[in-house]
C-alpha positions in Angstrom: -34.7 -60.8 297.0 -32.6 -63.6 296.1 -28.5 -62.6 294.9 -29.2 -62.4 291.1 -32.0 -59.5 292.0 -29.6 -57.7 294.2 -27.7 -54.7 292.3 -26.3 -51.2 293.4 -25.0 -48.3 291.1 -23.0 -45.4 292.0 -21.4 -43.0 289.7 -21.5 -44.9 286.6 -20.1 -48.2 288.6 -22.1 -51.0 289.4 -22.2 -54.1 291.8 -24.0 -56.6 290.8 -23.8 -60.6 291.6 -21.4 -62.8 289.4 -23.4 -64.3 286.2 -22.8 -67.6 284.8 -20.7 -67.4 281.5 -18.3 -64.8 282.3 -15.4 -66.3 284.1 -13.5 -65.6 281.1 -14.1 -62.0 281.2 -13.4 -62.2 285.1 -9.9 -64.0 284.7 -8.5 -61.4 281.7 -10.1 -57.9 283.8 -9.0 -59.4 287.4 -6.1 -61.8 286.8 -4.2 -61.5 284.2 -2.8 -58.4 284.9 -1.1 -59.1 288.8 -1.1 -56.4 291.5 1.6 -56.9 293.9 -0.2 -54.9 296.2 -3.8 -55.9 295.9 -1.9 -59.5 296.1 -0.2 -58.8 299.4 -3.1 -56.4 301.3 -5.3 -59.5 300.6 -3.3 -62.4 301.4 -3.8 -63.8 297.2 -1.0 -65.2 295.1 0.5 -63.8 292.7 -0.8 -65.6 289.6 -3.8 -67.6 288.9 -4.5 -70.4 286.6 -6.6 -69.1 284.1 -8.8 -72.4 283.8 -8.8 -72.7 287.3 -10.0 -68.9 287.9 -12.6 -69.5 285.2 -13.9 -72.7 286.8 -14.0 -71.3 290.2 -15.9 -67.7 289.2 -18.8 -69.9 287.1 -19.0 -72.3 290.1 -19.4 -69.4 292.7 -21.8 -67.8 290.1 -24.2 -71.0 290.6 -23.1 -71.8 294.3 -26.7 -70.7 297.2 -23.9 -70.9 299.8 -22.1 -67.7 298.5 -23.1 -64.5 297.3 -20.2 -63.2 295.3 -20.7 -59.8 293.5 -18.3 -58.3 290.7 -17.4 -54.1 290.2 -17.9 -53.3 287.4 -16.8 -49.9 285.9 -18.3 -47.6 283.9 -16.5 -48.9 280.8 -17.5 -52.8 281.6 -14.4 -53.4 283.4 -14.1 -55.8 286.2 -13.1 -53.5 288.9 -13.3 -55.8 292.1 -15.3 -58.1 294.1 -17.1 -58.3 297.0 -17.8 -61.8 298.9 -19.8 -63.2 301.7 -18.8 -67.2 301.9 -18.4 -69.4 304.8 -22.0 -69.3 305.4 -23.4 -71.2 308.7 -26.8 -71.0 308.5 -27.6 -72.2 311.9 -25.8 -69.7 313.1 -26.4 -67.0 310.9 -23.1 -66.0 309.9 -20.7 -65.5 307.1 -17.6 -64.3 306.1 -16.7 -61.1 304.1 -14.2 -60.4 302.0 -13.3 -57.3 299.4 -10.9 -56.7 296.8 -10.4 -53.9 294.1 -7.9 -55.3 291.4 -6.1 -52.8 289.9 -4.7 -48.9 291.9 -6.7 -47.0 289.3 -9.8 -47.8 291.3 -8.3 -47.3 294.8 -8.7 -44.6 296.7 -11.8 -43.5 295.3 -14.2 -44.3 297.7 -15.1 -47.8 295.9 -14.4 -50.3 298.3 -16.2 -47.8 301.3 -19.0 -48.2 299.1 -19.6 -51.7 297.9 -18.6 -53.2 301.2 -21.7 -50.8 303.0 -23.7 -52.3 299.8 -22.8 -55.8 300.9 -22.8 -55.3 304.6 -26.3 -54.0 304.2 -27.6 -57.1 301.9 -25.9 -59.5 304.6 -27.8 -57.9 306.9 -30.9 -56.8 305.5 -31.8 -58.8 302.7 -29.9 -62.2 304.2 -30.8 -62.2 307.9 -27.3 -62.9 309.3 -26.8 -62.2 312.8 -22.7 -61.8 312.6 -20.5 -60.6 309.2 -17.1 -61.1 310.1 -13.9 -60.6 307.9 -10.1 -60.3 308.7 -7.7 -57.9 307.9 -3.9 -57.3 307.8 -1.9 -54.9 310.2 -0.2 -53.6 307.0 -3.2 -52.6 305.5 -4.7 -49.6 307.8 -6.4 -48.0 304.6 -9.5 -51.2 304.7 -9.0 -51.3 308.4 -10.0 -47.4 308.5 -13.0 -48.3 306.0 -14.4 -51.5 307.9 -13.9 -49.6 310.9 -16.1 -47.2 309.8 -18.7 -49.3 308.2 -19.3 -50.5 312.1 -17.1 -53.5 312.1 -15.2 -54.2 315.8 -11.9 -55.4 315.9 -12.6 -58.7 318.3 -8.9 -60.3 318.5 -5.2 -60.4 316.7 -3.5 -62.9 315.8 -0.1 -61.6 316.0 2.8 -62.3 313.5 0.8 -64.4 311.9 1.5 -63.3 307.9 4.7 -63.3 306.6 5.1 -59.1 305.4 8.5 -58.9 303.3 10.8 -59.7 305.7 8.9 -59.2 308.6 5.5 -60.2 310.1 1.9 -58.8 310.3 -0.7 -59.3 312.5 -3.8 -60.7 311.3 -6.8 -58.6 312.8 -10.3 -60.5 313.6 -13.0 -58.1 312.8 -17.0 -58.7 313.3 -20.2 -56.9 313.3 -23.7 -58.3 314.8 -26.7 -57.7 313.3 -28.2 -55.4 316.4 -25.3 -53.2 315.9 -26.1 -52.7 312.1 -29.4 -52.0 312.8 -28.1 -49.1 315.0 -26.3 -47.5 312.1 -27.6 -44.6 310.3 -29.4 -45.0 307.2 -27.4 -42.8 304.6 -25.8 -43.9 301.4 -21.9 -43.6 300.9 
């Protein structure tokens, strides 16, 4: 199954891979309204160029060495995205990353559910043997969920985000593929 084949659906929501021509559509649902606190439990800026968003979603839309996959809501909004990037092929591993773009879709179960959907097509459908991903001591809500999902916390690199006016740690998580492969086989 190559990334442009891949697609979940749950509860009217979908997750399917980025498609060339609508890094427009990605920028005004994602970007242009700021989050303050997607924008600080992810590490992101505040603002965006808009050109430079655009140019980077229709190049990731394009790009074998990432598999990038939008949210999109029941009403065609751009909810989130999910990412697996960094790839080492020799190694067989990757980076993850997840981010929901606006609080009306927190808290709903979303990001539980297309990070499993991700995880899985790492995994399964990729062959990686190692997902990893980092997270940030102030943000025990995605810890709880990648915990979950089977990641391991493997090391912390402490005080190593500026938080306000204090620091956070920056938690190294991982999962291997024989560890997936001992997870149960239920949907979210």
């Amino acid at each position: 199954m190559s990334k442009h084949q891949a697609a979940w659906q749950k509860d009217g929501f979908s997750l399917r891979p980025f498609a060339k021509g609508e890094g427009e559509k990605y920028y005004l649902d994602c970007f242009s309204h700021p989050d303050p606190e997607a924008d600080r439990l992810t590490g992101s800026a505040a603002s965006f160029p808009r050109q430079a968003v655009i140019d980077h979603y229709e190049r990731a839309a394009e790009d074998p060495d990432r598999y990038d996959f939008v949210l999109v809501a029941p009403d065609g909004t751009f909810a989130g995205e999910a990412v697996i990037n960094e790839m080492d092929w020799d190694a067989r591993c990757a980076n993850f990353r997840i981010a929901l773009f606006s609080p009306r879709w927190r808290d709903r179960g979303l990001g539980s559910w297309a990070a499993a959907c991700v995880r899985d097509f790492a995994f399964g459908v990729l062959g990686l043997h190692r997902l990893e991903l980092d997270v940030f001591s102030f943000n025990p809500r995605a810890r709880r969920v990648y915990e979950k999902l089977g990641f391991q916390v493997e090391g912390v690199r402490r005080q190593a985000i500026p938080d306000g006016d204090g620091w956070g740690d920056d938690i190294l998580m991982a999962m291997l593929e024989e560890e997936w492969r001992q997870l149960p086989r239920t949907s979210l």
